[in-house]
ZAZADO-999455 format. One line per field, with one value per residue: residue number from 1; residue in three letters; x, y, z of N, C-alpha, C, O, CB in turn. Coordinates in nm, 3 decimals, padded with zeros to 5 digits. Glycine has a CB too. Example, Ala and Ser with C-alpha at 12.3 -4.5 7.8 and 13.67 -1.06 7.14 Angstrom:
k (1 | 2)
r (ala | ser)
n_east (01.319 | 01.285)
n_north (-00.569 | -00.225)
n_up (00.780 | 00.708)
ca_east (01.230 | 01.367)
ca_north (-00.450 | -00.106)
ca_up (00.780 | 00.714)
c_east (01.320 | 01.290)
c_north (-00.330 | 00.003)
c_up (00.780 | 00.787)
o_east (01.424 | 01.341)
o_north (-00.332 | 00.114)
o_up (00.846 | 00.804)
cb_east (01.131 | 01.408)
cb_north (-00.447 | -00.060)
cb_up (00.905 | 00.572)
//
This chain:
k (1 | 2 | 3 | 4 | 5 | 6 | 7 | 8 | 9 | 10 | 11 | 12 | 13 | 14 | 15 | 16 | 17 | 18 | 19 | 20 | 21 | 22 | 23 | 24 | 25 | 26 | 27 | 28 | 29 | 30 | 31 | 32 | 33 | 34 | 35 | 36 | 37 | 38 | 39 | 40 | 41 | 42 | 43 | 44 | 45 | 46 | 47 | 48 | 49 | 50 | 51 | 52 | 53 | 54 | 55 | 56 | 57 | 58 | 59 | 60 | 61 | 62 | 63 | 64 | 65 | 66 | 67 | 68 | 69 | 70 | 71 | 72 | 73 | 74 | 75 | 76 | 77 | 78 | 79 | 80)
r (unk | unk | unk | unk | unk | unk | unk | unk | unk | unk | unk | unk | unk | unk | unk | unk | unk | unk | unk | unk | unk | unk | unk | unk | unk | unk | unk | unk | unk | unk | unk | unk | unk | unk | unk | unk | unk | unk | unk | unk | unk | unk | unk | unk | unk | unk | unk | unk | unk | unk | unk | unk | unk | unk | unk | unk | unk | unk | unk | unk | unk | unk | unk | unk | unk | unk | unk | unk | unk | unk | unk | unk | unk | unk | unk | unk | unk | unk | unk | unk)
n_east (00.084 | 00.055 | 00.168 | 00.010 | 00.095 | 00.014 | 00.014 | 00.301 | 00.395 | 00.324 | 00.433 | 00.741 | 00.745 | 00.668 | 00.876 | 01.084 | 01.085 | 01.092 | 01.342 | 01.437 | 01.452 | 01.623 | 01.805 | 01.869 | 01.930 | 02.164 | 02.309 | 02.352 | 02.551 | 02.742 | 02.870 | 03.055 | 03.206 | 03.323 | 03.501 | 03.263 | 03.095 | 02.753 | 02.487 | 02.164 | 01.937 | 02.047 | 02.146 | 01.891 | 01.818 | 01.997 | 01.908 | 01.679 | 01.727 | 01.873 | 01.655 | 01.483 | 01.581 | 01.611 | 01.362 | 01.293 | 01.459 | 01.355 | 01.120 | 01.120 | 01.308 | 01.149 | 00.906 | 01.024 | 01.100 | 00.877 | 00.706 | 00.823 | 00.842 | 00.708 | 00.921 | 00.899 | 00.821 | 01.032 | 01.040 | 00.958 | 01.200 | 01.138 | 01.018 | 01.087)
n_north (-00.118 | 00.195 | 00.505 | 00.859 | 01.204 | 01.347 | 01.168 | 01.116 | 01.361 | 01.408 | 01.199 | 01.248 | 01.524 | 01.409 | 01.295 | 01.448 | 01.598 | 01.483 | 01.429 | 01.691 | 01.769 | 01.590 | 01.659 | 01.918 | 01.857 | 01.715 | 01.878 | 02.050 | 01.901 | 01.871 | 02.045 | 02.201 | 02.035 | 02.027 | 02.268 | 02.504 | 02.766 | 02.842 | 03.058 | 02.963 | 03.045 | 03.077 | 02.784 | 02.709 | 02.789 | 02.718 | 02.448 | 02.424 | 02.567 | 02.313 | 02.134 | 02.231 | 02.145 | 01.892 | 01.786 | 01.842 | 01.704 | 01.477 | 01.405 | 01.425 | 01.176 | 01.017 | 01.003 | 00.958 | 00.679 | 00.575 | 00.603 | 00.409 | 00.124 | -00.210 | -00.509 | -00.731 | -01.056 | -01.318 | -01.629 | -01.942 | -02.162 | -02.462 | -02.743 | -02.828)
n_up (00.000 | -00.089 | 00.050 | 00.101 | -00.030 | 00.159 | 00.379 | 00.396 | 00.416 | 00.667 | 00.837 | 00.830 | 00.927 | 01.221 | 01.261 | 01.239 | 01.427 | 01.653 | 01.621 | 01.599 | 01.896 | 02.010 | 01.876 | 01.952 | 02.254 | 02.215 | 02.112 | 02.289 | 02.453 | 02.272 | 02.197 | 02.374 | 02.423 | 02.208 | 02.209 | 02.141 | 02.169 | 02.216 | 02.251 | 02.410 | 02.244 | 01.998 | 01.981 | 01.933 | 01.712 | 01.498 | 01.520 | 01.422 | 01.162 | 01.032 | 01.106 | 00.920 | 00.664 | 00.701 | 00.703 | 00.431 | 00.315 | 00.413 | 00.321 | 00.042 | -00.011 | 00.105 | -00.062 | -00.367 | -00.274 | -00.301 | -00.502 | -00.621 | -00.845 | -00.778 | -00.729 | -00.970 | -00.883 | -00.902 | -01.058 | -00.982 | -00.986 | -00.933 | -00.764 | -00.427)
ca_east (00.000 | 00.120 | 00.117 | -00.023 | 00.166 | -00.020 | 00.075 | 00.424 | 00.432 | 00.279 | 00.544 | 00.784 | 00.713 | 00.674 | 00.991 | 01.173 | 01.017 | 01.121 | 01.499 | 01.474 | 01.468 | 01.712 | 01.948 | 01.941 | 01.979 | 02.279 | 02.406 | 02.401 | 02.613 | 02.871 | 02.910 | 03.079 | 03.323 | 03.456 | 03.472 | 03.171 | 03.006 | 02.657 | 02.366 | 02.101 | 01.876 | 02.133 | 02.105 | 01.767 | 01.832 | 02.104 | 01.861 | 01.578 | 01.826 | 01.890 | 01.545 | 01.435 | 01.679 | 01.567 | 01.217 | 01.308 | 01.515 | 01.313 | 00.986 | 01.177 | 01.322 | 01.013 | 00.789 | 01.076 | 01.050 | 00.677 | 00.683 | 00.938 | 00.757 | 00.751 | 00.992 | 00.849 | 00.842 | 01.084 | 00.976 | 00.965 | 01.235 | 01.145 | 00.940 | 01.135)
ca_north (00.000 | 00.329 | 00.628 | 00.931 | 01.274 | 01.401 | 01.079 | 01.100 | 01.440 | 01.377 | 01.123 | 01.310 | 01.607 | 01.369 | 01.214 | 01.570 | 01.731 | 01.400 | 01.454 | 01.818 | 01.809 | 01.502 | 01.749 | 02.038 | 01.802 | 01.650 | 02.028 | 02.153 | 01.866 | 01.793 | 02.211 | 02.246 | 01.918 | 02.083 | 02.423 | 02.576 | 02.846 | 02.881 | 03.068 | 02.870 | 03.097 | 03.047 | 02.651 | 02.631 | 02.884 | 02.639 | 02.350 | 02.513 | 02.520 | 02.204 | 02.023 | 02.215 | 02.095 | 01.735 | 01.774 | 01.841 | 01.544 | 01.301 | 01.390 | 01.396 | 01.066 | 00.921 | 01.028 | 00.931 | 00.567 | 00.554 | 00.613 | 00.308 | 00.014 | -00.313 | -00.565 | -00.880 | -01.167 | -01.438 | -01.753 | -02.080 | -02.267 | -02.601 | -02.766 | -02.969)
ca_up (00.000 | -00.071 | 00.127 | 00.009 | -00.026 | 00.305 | 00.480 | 00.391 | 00.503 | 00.820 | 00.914 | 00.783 | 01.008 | 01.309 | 01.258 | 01.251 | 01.538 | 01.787 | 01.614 | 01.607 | 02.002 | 02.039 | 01.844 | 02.070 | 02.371 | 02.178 | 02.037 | 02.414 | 02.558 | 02.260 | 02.160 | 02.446 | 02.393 | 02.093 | 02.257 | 02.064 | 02.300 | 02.165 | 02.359 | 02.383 | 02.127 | 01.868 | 01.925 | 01.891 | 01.544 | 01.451 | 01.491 | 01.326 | 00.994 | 01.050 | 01.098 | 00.756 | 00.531 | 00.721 | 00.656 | 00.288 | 00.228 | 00.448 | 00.258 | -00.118 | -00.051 | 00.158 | -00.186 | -00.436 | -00.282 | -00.225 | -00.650 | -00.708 | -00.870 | -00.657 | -00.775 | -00.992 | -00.792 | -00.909 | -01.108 | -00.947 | -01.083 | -00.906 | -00.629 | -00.424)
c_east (00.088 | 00.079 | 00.059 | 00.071 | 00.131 | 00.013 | 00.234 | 00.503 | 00.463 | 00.425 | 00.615 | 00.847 | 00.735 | 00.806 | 01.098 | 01.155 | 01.100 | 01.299 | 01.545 | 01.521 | 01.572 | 01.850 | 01.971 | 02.015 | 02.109 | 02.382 | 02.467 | 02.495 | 02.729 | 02.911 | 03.054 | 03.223 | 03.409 | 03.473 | 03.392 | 03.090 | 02.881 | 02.576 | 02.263 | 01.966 | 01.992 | 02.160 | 01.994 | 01.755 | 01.927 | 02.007 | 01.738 | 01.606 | 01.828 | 01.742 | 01.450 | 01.454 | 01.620 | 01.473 | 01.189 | 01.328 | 01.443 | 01.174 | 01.039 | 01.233 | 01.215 | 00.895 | 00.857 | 01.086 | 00.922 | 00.653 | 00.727 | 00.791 | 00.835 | 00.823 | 00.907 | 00.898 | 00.900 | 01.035 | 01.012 | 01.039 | 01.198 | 01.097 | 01.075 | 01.070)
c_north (00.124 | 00.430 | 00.786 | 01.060 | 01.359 | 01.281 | 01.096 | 01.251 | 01.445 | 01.273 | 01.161 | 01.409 | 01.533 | 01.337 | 01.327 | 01.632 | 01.653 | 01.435 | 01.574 | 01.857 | 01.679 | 01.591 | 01.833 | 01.982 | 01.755 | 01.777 | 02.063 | 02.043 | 01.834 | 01.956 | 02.212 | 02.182 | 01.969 | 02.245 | 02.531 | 02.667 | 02.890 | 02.911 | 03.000 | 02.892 | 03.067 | 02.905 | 02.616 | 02.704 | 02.733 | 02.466 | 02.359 | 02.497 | 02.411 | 02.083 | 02.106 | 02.171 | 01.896 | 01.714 | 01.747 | 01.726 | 01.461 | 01.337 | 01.395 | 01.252 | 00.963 | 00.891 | 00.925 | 00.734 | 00.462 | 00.548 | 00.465 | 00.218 | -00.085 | -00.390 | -00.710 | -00.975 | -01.281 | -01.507 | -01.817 | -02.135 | -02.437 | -02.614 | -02.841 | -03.038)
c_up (00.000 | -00.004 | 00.020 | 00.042 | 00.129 | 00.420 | 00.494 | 00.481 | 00.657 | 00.923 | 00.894 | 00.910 | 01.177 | 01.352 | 01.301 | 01.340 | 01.677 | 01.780 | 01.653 | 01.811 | 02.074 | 01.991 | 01.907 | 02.217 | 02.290 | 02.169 | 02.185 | 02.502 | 02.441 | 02.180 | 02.237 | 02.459 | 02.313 | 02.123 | 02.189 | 02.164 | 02.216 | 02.265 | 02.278 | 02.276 | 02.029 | 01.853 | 01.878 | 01.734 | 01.490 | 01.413 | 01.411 | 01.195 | 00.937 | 01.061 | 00.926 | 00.652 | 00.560 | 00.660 | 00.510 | 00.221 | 00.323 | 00.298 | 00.105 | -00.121 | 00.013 | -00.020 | -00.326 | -00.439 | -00.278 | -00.395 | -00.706 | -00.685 | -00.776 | -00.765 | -00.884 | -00.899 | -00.893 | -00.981 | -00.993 | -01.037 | -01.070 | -00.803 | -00.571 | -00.289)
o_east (00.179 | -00.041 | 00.072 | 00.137 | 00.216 | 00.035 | 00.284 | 00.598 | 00.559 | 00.479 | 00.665 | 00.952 | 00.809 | 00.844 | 01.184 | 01.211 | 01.152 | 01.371 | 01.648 | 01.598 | 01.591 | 01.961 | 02.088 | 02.112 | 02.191 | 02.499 | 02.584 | 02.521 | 02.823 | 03.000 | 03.158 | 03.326 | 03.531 | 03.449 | 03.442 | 03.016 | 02.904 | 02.565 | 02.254 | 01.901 | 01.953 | 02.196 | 01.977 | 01.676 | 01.858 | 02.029 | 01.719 | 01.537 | 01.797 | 01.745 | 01.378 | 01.376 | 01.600 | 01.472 | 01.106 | 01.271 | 01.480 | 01.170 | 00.949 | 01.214 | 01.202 | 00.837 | 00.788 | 01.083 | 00.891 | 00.562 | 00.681 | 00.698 | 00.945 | 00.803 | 00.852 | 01.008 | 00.817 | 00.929 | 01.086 | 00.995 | 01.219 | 01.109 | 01.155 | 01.094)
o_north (00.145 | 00.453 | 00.802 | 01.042 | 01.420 | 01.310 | 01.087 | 01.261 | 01.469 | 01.287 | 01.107 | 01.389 | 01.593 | 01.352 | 01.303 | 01.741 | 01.713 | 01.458 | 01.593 | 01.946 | 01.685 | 01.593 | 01.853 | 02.031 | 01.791 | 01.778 | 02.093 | 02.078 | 01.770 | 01.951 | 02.222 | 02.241 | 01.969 | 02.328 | 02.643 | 02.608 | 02.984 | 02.835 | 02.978 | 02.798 | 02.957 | 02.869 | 02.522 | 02.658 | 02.650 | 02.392 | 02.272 | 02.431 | 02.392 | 01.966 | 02.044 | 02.155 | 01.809 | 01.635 | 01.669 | 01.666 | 01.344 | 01.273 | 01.344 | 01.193 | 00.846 | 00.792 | 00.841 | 00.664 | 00.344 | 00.470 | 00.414 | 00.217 | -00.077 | -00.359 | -00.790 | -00.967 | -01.336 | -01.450 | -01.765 | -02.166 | -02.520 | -02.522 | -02.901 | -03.156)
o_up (00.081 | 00.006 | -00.101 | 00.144 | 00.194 | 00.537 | 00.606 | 00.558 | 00.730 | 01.032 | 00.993 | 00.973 | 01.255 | 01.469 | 01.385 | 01.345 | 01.771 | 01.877 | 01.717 | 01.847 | 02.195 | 02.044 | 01.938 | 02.276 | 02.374 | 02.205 | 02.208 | 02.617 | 02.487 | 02.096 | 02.172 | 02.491 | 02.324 | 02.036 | 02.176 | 02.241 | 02.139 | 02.361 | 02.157 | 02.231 | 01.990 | 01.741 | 01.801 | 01.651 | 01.431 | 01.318 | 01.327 | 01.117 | 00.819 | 01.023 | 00.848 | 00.559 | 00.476 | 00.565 | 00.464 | 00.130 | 00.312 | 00.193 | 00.037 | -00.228 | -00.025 | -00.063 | -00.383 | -00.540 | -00.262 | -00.420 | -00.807 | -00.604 | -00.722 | -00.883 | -00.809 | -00.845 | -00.966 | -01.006 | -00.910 | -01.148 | -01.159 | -00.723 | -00.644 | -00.262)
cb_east (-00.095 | 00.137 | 00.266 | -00.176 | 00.165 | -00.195 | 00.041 | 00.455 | 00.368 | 00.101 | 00.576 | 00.700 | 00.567 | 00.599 | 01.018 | 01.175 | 00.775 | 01.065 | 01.553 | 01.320 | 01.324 | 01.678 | 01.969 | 01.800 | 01.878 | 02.257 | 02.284 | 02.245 | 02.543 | 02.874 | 02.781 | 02.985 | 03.279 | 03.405 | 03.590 | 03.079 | 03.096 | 02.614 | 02.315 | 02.076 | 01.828 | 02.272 | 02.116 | 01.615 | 01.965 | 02.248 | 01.855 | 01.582 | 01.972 | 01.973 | 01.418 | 01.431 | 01.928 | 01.535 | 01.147 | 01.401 | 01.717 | 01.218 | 00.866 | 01.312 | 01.453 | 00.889 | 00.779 | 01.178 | 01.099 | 00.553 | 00.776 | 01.143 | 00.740 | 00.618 | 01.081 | 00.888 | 00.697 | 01.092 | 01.021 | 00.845 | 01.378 | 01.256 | 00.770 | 01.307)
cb_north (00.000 | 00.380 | 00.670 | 00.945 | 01.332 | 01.445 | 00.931 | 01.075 | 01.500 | 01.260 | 01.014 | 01.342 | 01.654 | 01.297 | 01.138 | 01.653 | 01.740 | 01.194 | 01.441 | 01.911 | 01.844 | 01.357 | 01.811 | 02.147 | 01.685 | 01.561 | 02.204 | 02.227 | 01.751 | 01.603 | 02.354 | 02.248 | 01.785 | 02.061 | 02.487 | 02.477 | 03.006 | 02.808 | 03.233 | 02.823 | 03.257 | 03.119 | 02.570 | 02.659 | 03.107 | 02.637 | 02.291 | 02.665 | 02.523 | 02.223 | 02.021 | 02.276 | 02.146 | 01.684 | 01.899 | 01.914 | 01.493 | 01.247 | 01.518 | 01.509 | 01.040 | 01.062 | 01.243 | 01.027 | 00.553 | 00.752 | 00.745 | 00.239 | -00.030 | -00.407 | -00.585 | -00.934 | -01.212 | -01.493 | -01.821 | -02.146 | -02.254 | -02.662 | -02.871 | -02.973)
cb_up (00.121 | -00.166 | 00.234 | 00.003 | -00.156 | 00.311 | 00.439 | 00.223 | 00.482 | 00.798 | 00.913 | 00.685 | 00.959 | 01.305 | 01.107 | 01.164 | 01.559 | 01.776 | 01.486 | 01.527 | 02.059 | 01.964 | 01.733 | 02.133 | 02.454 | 02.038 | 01.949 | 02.525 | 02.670 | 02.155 | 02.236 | 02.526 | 02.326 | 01.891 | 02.266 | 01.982 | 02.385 | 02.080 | 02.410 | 02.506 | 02.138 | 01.868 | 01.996 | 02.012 | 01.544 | 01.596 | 01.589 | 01.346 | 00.991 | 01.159 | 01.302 | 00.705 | 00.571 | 00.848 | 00.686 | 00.253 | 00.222 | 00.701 | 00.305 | -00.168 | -00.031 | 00.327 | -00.241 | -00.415 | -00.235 | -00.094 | -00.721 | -00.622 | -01.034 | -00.553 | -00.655 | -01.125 | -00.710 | -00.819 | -01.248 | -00.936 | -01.090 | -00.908 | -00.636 | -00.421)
//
């Protein structure tokens, strides 16, 4: 079954919103590792950038494989 272009979104969107806030918790503890001093408005800007460009490419390659034809199924060469 294929999804439709509002489904794909939808998950899409979901998918980026749970990362988008796994990345700030990640930005604000490994910034700091590589001596990056960001206030914490300019991480959530930084991740902002960052979950649009996601959104883009999940939902262009979510759609792009949701198009691909399914594979033929095989022959049977032989019972055994």
């Amino acid at each position: 079954m294929q999804q439709s272009k509002r489904q794909s979104a939808t998950e899409v969107l979901a998918n980026v919103m749970i990362g988008y806030w796994v990345s700030i918790g990640a930005q604000l503890v490994v910034f700091p590792l590589f001596g990056l001093t960001v206030t914490y408005q300019k991480n959530v800007g930084i991740g902002l950038c960052f979950m649009a460009v996601s959104m883009a490419r999940g939902y262009v390659i979510r759609r792009y494989f949701n198009g691909l034809k399914p594979l033929a199924k095989p022959p049977i060469l032989g019972r055994l």
